[in-house]
C-alpha positions in Angstrom: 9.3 -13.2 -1.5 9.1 -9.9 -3.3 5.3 -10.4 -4.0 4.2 -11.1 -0.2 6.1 -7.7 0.7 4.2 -6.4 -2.2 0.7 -7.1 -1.3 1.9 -6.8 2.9 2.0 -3.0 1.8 -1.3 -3.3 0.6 -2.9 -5.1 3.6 -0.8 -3.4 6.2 -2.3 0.3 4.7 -5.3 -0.6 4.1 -5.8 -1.8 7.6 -4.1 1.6 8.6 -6.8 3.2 6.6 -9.6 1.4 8.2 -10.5 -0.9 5.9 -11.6 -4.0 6.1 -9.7 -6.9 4.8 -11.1 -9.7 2.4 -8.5 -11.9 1.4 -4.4 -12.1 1.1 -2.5 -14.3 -1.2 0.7 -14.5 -3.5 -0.8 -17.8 -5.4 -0.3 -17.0 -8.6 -3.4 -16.7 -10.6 -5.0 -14.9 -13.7 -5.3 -12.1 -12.2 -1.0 -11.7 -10.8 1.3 -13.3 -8.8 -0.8 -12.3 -5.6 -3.4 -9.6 -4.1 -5.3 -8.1 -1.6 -8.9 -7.5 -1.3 -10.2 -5.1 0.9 -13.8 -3.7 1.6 -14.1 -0.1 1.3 -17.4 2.0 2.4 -20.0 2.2 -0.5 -20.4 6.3 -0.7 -17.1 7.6 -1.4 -16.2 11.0 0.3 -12.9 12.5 -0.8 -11.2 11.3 2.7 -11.6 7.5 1.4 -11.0 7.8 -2.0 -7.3 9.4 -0.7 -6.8 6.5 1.3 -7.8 4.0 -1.6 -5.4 5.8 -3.7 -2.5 5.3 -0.5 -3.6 1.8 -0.2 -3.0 1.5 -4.1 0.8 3.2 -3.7 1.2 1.3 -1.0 2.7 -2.0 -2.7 4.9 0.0 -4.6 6.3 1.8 -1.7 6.9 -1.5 0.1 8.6 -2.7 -3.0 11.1 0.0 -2.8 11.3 0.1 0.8 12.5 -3.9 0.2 14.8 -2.7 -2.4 16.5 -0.4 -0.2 17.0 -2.7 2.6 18.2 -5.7 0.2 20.4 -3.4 -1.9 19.1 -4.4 -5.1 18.9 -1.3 -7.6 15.3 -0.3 -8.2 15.4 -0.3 -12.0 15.1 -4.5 -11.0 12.2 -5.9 -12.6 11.4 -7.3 -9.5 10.8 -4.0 -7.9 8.4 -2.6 -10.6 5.2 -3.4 -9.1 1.8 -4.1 -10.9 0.4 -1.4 -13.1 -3.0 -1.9 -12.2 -2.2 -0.8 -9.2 -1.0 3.1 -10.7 -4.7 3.0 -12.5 -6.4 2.0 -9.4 -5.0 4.9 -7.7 -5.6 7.5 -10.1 -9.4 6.6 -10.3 -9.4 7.2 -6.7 -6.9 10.6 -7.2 -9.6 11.4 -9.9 -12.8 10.4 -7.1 -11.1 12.6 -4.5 -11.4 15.8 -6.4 -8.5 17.1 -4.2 -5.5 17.1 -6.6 -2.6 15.2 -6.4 -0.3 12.6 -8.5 0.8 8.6 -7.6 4.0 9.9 -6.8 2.6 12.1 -4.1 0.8 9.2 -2.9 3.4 7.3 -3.2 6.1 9.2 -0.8 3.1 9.3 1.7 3.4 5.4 1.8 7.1 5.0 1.3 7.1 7.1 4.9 4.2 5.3 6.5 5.1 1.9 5.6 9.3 2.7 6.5 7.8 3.8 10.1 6.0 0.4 10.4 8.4 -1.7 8.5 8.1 -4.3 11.6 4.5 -5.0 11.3 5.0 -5.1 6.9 8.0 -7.7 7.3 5.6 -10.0 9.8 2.5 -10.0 7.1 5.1 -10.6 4.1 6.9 -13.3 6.0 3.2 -14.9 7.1 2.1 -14.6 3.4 5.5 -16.3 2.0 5.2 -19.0 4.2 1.5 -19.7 3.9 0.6 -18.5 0.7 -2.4 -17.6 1.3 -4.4 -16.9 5.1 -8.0 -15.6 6.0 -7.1 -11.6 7.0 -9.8 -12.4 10.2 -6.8 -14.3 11.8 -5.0 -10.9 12.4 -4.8 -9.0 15.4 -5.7 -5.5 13.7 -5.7 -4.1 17.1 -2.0 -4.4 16.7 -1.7 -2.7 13.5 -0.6 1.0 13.0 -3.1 3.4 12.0 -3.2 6.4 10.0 -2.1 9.7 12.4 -4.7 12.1 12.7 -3.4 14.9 10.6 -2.6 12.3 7.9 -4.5 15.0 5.0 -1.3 17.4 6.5 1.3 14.9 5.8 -0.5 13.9 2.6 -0.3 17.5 1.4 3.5 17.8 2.7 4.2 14.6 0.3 2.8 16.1 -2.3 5.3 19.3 -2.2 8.1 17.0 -1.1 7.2 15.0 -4.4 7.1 17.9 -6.3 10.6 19.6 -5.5 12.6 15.9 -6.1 11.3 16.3 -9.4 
């Protein structure tokens, strides 16, 4: 179950980010226990390579957010998350030329994700169940999107981020 909440971060941001979903699975496979593919734009601007890099925190930050609400102790293996996904998301830190860290990234999605725990819990349960489904079959209209002055809140993580440490 811990993997569909997993990749549900995943899908669940990177619908918010306005990307377009490929596939969704927890089969296990030579590649992990489960992804998500997603379709990003071809020419890169800084704007999407920050939302790659949230889409990339974003199974992490659902893996805690899971933690929390089971009261399992984070230092679980189960709640480590992949580590591909923490090089993914410094190539797009690195692409976006505006500074940053994972962690940064990381409390943007821990918030984001918390706020739309409801639609996260429905796409991990789907994906448990299932295993794997075609993303066409969800109603992205119903999905949350990213506010407006998400770069602001981005920023804000980044400072929040900074004084935990």
């Amino acid at each position: 179950m811990i993997v569909a909440y997993h990749e549900a971060g995943h899908a669940t941001m990177a619908i918010a980010c306005g990307f377009k979903l490929t596939a969704l699975s927890v089969n296990v496979s030579d590649v992990g226990k489960g992804f998500v593919a997603y379709q990003i734009p071809a020419l890169v601007d800084a704007a999407t390579a920050k939302k790659a890099a949230l889409v990339s925190a974003a199974g992490l930050a659902a893996d805690f957010h899971l933690a929390d609400k089971s009261g399992k102790p984070r230092s679980s293996g189960e709640f480590l998350g992949h580590f591909n996904d923490q090089k993914m998301a410094a190539e797009y830190i690195r692409q976006s030329g505006g500074g940053g860290n994972f962690d940064g990234y990381l409390v943007f999605a821990g918030w984001f994700l918390k706020n739309n725990w409801s639609v996260v819990d429905s796409v991990a349960k789907t994906l448990f169940h299932l295993k794997t489904f075609r993303p066409d079959s969800l109603d992205i209209l119903k999905f949350p999107t990213l506010p407006d002055n998400w770069p602001t809140i981005l920023d804000q993580a980044f400072l929040i981020e900074k004084t935990v440490r």
